[in-house]
PyMOL Python script that loads the backbone (N, CA, C, O; Angstrom):
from pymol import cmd

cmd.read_pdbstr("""\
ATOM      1  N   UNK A   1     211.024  70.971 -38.443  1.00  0.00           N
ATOM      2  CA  UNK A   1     210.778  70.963 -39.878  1.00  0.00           C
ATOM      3  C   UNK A   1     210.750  72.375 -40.453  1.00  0.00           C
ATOM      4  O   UNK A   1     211.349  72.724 -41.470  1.00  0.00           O
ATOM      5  N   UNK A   2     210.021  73.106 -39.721  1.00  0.00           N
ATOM      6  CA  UNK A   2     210.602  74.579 -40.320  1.00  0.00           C
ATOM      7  C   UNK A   2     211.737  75.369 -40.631  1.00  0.00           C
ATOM      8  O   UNK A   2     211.834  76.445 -41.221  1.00  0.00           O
ATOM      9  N   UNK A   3     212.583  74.610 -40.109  1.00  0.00           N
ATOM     10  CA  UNK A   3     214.033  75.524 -40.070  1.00  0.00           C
ATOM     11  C   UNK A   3     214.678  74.507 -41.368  1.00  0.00           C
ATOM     12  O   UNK A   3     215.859  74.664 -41.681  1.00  0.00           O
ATOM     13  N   UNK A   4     213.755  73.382 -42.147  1.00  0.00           N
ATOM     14  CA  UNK A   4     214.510  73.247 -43.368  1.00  0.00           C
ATOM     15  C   UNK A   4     214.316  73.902 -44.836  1.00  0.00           C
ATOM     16  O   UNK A   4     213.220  73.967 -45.394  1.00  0.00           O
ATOM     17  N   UNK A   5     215.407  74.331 -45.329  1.00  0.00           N
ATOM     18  CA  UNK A   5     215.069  75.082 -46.634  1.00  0.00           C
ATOM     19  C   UNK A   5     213.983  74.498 -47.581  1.00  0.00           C
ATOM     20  O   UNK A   5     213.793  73.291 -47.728  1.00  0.00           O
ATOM     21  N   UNK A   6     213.272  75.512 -48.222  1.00  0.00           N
ATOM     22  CA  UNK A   6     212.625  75.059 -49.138  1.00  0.00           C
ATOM     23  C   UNK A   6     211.076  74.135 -48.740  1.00  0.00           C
ATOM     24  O   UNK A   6     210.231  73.682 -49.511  1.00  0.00           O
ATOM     25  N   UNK A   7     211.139  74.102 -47.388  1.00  0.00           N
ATOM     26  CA  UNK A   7     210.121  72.751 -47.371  1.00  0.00           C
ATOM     27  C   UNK A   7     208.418  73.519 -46.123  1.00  0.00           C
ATOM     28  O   UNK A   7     208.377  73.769 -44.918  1.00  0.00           O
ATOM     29  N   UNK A   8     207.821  73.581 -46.737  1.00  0.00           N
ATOM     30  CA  UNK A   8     206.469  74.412 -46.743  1.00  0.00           C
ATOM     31  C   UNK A   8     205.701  73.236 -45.598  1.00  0.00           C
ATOM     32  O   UNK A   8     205.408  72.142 -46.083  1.00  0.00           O
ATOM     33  N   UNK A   9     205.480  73.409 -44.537  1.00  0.00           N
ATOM     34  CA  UNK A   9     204.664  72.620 -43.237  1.00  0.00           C
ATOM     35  C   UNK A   9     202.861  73.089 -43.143  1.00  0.00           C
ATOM     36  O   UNK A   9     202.337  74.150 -42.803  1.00  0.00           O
ATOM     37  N   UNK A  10     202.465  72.217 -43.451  1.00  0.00           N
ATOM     38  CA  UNK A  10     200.562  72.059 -43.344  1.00  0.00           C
ATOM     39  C   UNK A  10     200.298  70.996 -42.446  1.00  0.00           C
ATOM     40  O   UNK A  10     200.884  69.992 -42.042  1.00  0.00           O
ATOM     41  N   UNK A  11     199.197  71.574 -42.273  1.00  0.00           N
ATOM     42  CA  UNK A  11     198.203  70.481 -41.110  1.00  0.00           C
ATOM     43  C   UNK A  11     197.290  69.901 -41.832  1.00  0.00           C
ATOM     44  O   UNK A  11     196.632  70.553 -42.642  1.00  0.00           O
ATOM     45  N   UNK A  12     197.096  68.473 -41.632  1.00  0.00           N
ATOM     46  CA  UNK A  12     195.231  68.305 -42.194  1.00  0.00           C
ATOM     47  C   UNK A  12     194.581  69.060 -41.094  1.00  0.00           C
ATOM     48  O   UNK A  12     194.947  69.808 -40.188  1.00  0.00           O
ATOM     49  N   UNK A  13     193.384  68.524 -41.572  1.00  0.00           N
ATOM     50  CA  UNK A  13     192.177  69.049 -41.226  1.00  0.00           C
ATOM     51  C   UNK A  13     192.064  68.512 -39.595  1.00  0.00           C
ATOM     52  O   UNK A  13     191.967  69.197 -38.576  1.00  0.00           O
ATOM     53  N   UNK A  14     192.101  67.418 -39.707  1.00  0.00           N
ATOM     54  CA  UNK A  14     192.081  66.278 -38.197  1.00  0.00           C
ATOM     55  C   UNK A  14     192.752  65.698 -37.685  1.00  0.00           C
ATOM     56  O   UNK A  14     192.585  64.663 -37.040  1.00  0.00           O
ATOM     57  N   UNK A  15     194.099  66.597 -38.008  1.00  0.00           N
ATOM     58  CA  UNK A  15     195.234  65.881 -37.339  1.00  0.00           C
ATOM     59  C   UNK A  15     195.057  65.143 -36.086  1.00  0.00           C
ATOM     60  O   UNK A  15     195.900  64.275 -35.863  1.00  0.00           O
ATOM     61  N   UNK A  16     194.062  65.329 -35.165  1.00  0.00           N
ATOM     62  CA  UNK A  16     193.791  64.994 -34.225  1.00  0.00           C
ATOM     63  C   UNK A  16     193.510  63.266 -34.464  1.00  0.00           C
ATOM     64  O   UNK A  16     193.783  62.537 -33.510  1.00  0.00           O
ATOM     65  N   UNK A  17     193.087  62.775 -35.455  1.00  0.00           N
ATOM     66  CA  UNK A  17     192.513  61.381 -35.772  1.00  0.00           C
ATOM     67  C   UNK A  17     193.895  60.655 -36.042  1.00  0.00           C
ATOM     68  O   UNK A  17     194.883  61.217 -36.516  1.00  0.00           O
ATOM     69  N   UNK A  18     193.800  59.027 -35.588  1.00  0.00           N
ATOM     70  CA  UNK A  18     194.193  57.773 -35.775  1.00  0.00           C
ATOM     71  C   UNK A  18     194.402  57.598 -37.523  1.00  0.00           C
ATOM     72  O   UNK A  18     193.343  57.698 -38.142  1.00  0.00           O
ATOM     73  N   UNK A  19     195.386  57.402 -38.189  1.00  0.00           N
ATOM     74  CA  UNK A  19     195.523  56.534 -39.047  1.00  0.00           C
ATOM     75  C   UNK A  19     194.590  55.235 -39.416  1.00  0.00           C
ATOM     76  O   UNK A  19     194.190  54.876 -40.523  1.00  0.00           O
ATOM     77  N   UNK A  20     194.408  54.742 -38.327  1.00  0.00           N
ATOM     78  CA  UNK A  20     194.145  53.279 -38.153  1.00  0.00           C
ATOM     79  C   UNK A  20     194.837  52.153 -38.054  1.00  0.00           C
ATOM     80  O   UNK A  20     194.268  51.078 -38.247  1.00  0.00           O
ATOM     81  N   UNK A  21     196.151  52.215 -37.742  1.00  0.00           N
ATOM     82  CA  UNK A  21     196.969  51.148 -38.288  1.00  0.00           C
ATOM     83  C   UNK A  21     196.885  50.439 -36.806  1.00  0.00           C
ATOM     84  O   UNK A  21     195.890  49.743 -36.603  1.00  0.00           O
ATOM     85  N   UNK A  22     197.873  50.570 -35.742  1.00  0.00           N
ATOM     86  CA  UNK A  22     197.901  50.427 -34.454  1.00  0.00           C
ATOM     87  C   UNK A  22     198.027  49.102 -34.255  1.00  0.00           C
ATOM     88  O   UNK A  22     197.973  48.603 -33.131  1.00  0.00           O
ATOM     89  N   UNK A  23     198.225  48.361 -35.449  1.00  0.00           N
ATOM     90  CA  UNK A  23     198.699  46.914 -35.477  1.00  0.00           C
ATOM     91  C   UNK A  23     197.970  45.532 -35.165  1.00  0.00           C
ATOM     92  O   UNK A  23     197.461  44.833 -36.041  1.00  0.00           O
ATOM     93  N   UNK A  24     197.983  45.248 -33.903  1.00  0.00           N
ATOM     94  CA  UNK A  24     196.729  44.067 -34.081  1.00  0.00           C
ATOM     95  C   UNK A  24     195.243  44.999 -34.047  1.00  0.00           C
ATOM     96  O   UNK A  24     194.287  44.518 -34.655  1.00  0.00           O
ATOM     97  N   UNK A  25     195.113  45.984 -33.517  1.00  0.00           N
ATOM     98  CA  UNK A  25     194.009  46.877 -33.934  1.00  0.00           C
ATOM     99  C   UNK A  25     193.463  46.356 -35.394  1.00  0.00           C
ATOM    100  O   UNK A  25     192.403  45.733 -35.455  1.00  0.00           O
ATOM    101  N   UNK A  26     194.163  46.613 -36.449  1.00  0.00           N
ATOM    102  CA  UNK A  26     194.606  46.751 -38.064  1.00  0.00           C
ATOM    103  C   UNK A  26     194.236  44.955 -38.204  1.00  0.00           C
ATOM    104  O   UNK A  26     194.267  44.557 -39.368  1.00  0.00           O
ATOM    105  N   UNK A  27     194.009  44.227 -37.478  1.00  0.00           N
ATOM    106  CA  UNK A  27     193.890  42.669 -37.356  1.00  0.00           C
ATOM    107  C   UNK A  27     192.674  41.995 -37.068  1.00  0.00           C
ATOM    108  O   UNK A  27     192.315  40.878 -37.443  1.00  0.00           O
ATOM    109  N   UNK A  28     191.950  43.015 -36.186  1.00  0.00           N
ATOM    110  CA  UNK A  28     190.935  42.549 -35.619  1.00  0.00           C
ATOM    111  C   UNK A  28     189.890  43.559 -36.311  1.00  0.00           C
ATOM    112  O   UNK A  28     188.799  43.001 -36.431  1.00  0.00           O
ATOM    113  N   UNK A  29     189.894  44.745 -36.752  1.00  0.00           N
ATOM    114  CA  UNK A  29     188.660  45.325 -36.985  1.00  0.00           C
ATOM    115  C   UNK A  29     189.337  46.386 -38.620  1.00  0.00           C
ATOM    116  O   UNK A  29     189.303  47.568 -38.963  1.00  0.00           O
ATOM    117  N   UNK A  30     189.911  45.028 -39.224  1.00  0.00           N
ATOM    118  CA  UNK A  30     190.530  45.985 -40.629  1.00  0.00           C
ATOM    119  C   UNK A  30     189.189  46.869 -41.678  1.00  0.00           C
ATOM    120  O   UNK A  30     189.284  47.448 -42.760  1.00  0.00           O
ATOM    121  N   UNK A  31     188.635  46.757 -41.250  1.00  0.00           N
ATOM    122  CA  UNK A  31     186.882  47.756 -41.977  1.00  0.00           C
ATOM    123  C   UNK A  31     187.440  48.891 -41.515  1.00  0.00           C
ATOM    124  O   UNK A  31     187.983  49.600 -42.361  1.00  0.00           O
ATOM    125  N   UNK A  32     187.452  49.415 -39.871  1.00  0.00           N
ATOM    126  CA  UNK A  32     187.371  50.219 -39.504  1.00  0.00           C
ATOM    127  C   UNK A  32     188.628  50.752 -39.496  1.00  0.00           C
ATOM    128  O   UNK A  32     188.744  51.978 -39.500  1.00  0.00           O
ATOM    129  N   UNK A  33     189.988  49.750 -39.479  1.00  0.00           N
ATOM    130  CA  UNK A  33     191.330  50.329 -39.770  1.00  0.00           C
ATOM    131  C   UNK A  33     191.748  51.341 -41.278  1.00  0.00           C
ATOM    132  O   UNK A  33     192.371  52.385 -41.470  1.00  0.00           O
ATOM    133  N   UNK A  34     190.968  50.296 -42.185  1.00  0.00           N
ATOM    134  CA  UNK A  34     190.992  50.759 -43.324  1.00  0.00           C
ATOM    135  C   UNK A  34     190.574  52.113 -43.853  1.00  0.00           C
ATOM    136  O   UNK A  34     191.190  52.941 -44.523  1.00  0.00           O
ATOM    137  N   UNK A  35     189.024  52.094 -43.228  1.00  0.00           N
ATOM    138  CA  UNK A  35     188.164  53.474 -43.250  1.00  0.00           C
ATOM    139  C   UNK A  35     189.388  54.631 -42.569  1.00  0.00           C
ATOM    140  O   UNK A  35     190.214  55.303 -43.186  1.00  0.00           O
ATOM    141  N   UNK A  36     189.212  54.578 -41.554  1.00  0.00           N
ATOM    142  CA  UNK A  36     190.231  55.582 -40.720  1.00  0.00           C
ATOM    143  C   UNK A  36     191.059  55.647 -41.561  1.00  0.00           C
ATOM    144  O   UNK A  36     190.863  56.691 -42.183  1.00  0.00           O
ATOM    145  N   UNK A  37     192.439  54.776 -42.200  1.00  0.00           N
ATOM    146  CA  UNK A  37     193.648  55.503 -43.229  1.00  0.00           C
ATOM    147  C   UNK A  37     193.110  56.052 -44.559  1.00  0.00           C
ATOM    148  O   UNK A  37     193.899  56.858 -45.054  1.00  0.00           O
ATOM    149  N   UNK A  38     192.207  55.887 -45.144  1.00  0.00           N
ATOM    150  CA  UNK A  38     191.111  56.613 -46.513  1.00  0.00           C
ATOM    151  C   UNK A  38     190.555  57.579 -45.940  1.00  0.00           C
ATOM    152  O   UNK A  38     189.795  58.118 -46.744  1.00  0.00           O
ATOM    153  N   UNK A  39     190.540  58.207 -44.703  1.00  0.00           N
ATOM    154  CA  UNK A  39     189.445  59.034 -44.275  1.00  0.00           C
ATOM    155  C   UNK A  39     191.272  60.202 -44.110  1.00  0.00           C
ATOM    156  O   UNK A  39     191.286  61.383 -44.457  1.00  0.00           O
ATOM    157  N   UNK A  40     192.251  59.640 -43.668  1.00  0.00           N
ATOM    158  CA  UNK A  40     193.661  60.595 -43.182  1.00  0.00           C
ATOM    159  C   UNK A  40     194.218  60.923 -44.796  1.00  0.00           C
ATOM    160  O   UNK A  40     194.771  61.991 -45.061  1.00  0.00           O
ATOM    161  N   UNK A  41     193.965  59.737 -45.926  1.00  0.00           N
ATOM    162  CA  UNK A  41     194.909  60.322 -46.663  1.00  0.00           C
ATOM    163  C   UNK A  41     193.974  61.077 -48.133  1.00  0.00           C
ATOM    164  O   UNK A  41     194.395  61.803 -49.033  1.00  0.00           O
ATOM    165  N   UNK A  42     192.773  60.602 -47.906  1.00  0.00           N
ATOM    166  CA  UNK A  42     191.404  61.452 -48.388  1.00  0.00           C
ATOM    167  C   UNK A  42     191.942  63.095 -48.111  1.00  0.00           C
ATOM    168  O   UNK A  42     192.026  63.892 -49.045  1.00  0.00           O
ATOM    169  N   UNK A  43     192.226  63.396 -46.937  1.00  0.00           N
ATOM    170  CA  UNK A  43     192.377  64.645 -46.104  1.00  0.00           C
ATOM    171  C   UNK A  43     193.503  65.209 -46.519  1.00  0.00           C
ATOM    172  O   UNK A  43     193.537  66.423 -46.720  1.00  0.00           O
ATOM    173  N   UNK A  44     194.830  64.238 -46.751  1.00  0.00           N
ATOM    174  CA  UNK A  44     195.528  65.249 -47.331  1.00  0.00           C
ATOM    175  C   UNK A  44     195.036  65.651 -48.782  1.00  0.00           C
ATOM    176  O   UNK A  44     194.648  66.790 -49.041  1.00  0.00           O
ATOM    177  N   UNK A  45     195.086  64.596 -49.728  1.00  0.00           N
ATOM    178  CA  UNK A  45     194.740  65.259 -50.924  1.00  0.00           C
ATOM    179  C   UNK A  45     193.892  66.535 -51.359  1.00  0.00           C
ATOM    180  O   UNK A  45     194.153  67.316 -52.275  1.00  0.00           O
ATOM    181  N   UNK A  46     192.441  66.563 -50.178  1.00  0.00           N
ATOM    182  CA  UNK A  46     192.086  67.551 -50.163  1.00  0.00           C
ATOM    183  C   UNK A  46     192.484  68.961 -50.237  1.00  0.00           C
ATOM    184  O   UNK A  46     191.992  69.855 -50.924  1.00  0.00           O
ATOM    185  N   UNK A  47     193.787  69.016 -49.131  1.00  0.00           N
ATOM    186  CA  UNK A  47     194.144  69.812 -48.613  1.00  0.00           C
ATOM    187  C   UNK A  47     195.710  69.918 -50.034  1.00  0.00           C
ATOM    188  O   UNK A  47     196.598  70.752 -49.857  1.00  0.00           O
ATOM    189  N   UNK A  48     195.726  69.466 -50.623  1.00  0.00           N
ATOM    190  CA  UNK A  48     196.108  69.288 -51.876  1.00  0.00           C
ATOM    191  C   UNK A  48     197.859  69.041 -51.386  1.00  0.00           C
ATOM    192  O   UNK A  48     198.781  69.514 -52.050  1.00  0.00           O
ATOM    193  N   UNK A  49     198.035  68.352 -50.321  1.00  0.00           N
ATOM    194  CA  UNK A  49     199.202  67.596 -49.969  1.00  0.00           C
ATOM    195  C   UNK A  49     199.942  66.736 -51.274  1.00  0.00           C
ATOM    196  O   UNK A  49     199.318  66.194 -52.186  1.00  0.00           O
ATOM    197  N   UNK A  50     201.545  66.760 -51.100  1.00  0.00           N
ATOM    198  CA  UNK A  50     201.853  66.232 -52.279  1.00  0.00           C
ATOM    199  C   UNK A  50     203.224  65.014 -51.352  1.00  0.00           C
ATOM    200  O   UNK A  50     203.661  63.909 -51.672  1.00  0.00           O
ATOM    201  N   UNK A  51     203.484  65.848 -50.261  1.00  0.00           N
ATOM    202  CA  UNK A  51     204.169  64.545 -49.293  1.00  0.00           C
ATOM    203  C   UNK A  51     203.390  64.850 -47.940  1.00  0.00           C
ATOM    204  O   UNK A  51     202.466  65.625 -47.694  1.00  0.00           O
ATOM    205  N   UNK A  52     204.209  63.822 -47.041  1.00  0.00           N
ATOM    206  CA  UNK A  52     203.113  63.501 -45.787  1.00  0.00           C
ATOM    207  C   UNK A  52     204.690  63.311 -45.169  1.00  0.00           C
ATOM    208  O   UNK A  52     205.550  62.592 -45.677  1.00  0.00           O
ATOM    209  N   UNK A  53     204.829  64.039 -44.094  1.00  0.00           N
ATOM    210  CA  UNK A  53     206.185  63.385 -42.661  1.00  0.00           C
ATOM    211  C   UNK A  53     205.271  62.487 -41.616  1.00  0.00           C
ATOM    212  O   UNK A  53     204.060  62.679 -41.723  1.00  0.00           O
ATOM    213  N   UNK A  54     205.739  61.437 -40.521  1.00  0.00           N
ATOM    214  CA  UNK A  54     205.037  61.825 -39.663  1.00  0.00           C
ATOM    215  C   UNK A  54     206.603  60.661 -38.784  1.00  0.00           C
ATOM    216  O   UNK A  54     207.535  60.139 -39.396  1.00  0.00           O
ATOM    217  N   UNK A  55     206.258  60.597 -36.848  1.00  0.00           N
ATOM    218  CA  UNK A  55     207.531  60.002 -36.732  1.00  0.00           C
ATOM    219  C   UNK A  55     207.206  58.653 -36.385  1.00  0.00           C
ATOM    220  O   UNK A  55     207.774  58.188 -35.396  1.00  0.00           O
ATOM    221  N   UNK A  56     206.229  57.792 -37.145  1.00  0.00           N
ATOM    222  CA  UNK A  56     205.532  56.747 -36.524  1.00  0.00           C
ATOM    223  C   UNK A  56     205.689  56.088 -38.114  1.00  0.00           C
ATOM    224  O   UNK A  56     204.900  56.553 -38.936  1.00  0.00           O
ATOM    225  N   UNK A  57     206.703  54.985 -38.624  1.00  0.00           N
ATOM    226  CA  UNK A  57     206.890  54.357 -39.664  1.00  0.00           C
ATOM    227  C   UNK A  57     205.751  53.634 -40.186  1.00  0.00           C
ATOM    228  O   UNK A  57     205.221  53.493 -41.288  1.00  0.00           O
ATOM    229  N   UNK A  58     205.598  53.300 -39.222  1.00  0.00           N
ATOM    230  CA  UNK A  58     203.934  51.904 -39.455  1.00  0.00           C
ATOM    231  C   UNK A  58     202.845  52.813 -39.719  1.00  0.00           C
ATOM    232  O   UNK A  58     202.096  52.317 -40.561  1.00  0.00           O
ATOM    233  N   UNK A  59     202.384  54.187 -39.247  1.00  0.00           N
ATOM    234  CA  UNK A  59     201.335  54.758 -39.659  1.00  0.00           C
ATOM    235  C   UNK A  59     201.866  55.168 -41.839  1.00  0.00           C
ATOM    236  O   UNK A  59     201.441  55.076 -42.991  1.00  0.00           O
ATOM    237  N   UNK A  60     202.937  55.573 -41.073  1.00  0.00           N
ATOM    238  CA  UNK A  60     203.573  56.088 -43.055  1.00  0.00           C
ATOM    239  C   UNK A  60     203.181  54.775 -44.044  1.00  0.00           C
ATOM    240  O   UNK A  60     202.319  54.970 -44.901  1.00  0.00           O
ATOM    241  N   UNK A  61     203.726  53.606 -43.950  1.00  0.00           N
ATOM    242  CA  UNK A  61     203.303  52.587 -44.688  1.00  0.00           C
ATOM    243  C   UNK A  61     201.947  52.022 -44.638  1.00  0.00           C
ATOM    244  O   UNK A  61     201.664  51.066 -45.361  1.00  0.00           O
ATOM    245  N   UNK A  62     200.841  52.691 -43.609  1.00  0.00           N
ATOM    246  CA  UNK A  62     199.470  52.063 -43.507  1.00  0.00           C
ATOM    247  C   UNK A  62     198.974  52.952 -44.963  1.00  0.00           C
ATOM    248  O   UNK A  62     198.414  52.581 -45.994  1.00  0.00           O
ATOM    249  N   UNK A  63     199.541  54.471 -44.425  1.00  0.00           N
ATOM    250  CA  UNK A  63     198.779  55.268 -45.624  1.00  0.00           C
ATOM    251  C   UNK A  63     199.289  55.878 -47.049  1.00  0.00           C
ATOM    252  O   UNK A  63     198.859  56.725 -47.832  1.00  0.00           O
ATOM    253  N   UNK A  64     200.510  54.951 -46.984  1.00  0.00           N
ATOM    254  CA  UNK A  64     201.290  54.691 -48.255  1.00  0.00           C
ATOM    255  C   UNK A  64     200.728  54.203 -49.149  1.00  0.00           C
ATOM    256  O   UNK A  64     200.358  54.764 -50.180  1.00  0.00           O
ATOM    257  N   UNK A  65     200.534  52.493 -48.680  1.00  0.00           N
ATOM    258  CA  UNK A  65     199.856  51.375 -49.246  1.00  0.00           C
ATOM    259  C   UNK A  65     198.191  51.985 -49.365  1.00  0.00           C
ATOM    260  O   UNK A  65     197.643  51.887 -50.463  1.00  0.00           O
ATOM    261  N   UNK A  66     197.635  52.440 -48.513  1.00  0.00           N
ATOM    262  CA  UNK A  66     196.246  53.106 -48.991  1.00  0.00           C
ATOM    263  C   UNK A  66     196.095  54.320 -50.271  1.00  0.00           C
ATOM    264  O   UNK A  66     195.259  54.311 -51.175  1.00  0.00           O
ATOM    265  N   UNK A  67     196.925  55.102 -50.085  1.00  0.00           N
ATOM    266  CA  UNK A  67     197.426  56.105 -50.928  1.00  0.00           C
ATOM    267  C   UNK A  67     197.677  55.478 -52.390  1.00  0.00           C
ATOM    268  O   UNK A  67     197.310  56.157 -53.349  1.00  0.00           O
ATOM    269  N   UNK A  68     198.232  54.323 -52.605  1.00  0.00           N
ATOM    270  CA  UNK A  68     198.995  53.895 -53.817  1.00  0.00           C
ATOM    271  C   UNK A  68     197.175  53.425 -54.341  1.00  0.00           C
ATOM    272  O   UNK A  68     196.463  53.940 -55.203  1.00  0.00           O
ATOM    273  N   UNK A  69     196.910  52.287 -53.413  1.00  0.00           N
ATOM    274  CA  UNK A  69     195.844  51.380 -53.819  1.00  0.00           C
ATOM    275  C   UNK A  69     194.362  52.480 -54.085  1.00  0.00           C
ATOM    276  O   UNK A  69     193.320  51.979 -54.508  1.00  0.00           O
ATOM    277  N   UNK A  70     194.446  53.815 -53.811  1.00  0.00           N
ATOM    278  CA  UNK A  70     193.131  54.603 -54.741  1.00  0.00           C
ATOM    279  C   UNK A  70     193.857  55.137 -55.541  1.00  0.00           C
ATOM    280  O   UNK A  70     193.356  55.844 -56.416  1.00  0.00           O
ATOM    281  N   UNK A  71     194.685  55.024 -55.495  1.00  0.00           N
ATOM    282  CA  UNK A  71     195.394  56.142 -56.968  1.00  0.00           C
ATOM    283  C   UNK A  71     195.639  57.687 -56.627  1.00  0.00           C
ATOM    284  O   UNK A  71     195.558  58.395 -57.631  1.00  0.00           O
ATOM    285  N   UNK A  72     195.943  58.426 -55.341  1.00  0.00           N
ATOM    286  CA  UNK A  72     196.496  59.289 -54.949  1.00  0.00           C
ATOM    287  C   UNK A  72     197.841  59.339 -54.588  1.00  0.00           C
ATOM    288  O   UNK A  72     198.578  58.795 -53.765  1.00  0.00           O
ATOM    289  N   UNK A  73     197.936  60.383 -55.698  1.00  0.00           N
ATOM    290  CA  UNK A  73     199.972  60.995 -55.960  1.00  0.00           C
ATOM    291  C   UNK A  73     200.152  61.441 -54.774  1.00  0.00           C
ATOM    292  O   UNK A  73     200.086  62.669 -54.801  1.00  0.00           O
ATOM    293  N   UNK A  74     200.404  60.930 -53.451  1.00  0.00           N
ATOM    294  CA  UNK A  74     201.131  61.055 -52.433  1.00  0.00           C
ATOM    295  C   UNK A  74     202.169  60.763 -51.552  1.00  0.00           C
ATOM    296  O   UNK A  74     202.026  59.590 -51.207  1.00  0.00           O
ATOM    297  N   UNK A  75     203.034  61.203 -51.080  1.00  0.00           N
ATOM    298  CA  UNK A  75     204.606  60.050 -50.935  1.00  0.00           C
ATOM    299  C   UNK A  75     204.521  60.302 -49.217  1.00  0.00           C
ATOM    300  O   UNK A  75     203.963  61.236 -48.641  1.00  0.00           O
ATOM    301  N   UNK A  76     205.084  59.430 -48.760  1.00  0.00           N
ATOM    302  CA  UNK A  76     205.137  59.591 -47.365  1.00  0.00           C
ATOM    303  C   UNK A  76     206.417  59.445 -46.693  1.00  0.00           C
ATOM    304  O   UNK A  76     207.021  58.506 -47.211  1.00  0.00           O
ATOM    305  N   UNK A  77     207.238  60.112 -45.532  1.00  0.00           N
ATOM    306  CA  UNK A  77     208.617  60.322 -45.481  1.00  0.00           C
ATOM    307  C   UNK A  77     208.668  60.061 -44.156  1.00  0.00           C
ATOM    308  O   UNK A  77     207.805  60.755 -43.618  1.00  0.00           O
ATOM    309  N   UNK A  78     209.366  59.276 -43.201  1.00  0.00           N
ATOM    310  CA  UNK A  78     209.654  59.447 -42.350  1.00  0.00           C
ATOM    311  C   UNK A  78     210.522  60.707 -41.522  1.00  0.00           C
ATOM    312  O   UNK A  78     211.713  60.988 -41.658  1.00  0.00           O
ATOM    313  N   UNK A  79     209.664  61.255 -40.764  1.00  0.00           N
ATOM    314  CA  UNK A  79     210.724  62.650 -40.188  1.00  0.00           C
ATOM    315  C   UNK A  79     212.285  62.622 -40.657  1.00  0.00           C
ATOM    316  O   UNK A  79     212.792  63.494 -41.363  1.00  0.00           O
ATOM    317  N   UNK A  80     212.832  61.695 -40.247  1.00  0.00           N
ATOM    318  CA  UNK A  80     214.481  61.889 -40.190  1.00  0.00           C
ATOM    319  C   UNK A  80     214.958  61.769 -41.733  1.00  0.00           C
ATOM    320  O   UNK A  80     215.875  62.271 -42.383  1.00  0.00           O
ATOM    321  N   UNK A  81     213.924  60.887 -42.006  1.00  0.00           N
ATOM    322  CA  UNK A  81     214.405  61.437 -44.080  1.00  0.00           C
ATOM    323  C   UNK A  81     214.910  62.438 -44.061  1.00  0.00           C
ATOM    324  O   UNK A  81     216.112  62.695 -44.116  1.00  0.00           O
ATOM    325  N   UNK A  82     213.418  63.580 -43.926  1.00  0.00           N
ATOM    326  CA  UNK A  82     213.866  64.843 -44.138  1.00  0.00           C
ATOM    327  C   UNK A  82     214.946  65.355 -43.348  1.00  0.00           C
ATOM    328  O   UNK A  82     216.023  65.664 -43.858  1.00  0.00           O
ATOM    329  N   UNK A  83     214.681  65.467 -42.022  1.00  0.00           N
ATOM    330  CA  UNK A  83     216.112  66.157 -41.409  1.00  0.00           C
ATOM    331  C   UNK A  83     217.310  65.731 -41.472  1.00  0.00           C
ATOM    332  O   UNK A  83     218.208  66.204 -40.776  1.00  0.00           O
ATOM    333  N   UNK A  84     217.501  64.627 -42.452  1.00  0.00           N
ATOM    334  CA  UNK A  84     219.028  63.963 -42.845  1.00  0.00           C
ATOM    335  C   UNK A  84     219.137  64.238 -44.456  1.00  0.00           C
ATOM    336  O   UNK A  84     220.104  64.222 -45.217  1.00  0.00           O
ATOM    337  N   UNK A  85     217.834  64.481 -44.645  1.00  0.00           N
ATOM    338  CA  UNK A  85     218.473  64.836 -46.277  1.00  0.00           C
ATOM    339  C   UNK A  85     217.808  63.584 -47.398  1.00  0.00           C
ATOM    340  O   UNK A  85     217.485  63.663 -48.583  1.00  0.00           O
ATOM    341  N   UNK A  86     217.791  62.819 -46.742  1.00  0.00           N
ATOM    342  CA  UNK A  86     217.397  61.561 -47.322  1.00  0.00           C
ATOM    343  C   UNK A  86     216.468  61.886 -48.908  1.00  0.00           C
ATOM    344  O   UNK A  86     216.700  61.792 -50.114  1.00  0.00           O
ATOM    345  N   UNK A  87     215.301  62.318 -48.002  1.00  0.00           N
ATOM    346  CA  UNK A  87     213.581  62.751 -48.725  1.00  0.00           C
ATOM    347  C   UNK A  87     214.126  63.006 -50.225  1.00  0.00           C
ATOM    348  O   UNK A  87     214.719  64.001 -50.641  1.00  0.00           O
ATOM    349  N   UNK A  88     213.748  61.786 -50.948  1.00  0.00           N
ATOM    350  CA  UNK A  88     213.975  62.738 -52.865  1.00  0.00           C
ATOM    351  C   UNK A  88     212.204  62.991 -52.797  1.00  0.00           C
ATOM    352  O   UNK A  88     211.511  62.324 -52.028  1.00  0.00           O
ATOM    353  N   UNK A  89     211.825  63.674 -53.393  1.00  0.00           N
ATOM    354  CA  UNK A  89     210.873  63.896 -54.226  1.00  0.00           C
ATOM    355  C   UNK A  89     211.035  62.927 -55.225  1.00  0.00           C
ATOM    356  O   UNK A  89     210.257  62.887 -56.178  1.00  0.00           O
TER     357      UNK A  89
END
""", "prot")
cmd.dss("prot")
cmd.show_as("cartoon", "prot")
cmd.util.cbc("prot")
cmd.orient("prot")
């Protein structure tokens, strides 16, 4: 991702943490699935994120759909968007 023009790479805070999605995980204990993706995309906004990459589709749409449903302007891209060009803003 660095070697594409124009496009500025940040870390959250805890990159180290789960999304929450993990699928029937996300089925059986959706409190705690939920918390965990509000607690990842809480973190970007903080960090005053305006897109999100990551190479795991199902985590992008856990914290898409979380992202939309509080009302944080955040877009989420699958890696190869970007390295194909795809990614509009």
């Amino acid at each position: 991702l660095k070697l594409v023009d124009g496009l500025e790479v940040g870390y959250a805070t805890r990159r180290d943490e789960c999304c929450g999605f993990g699928g029937t995980y996300s089925i059986w204990d959706p409190s705690c699935s939920g918390q965990q993706g509000r607690d990842k995309v809480s973190d970007y906004a903080r960090n005053g994120f305006k897109y999100v990459t990551s190479q795991d589709m199902s985590c992008m749409i856990h914290q898409q759909t979380i992202a939309r449903k509080n009302g944080l302007d955040l877009k989420m891209f699958y890696i190869t968007e970007i390295l194909n060009g795809d990614a509009k803003p």
